[in-house]
C-alpha positions in Angstrom: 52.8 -52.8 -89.0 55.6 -55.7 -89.0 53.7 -57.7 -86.4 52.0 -60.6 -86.6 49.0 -62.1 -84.9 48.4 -66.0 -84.7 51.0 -66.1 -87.0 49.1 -64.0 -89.8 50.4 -60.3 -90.8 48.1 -57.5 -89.1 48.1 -54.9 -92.3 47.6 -51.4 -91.4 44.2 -50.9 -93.1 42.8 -53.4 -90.4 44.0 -51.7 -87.6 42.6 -48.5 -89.0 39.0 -49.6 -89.8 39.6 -51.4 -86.6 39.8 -48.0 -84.2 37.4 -45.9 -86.9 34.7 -49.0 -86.1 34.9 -49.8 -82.5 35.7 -47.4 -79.2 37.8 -50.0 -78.0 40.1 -52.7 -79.2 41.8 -55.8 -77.6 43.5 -58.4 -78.2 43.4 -61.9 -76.6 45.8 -64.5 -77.4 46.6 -67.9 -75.7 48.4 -67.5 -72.3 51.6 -68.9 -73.2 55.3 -67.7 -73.4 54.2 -67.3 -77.5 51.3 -65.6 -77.2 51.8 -63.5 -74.3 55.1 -62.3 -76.4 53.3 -61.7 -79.4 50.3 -59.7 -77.8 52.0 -57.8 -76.1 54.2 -56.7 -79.8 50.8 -56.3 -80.8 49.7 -53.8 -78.6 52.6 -52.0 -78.6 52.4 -51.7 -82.6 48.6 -51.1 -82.3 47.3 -49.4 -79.3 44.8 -52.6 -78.7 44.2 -52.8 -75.6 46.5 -56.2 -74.5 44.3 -58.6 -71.9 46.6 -61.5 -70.3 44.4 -64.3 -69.2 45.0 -65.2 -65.9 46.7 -69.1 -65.6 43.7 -70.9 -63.7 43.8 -74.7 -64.0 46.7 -74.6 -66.9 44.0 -73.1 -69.0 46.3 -71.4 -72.1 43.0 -69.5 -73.9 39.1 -68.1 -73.3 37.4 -71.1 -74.8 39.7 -73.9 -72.3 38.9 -71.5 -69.6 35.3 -71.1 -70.0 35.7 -75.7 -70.2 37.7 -75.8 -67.3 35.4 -73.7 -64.8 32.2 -75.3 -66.1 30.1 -72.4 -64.2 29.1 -69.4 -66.2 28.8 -67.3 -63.2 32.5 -67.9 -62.4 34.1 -67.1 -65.6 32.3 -63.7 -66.3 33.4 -62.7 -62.8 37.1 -63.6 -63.9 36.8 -62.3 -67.6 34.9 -59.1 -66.7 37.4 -56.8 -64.7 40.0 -57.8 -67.3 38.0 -55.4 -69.8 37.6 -52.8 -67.3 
């Protein structure tokens, strides 16, 4: 695979002790123009599962969004049905 995530090569080997490890796979990257291109060229070249964030408070990853709702509760029932 020719595709790169965060910049880094994803070799084939990982992807395929990837699958042979887990059930599922997905990949997360920040919710910009960038990173929404480059997931998604990841998916397509791995058959991860690709999950968007939705933009909430111009949050552009998991870790600002989690910050910017400051309520637990909240941010699983945002995060959760993207998994689904």
């Amino acid at each position: 695979i020719d595709g790169h995530c965060e910049g880094y090569p994803m070799r084939d080997t990982a992807v395929k002790e990837l699958k042979k490890r887990f059930d599922a796979c997905c990949i997360m990257l920040d919710n910009d123009e960038a990173g929404i291109a480059g997931s998604t060229k990841l998916a397509e070249q791995t058959g991860f599962k690709n999950i968007i964030l939705p933009n909430i408070n111009n949050t552009k990853d998991i870790s600002d969004l989690y910050k910017s709702l400051n309520n637990k509760q909240e941010f699983i029932s945002i995060i959760k049905p993207l998994f689904d």
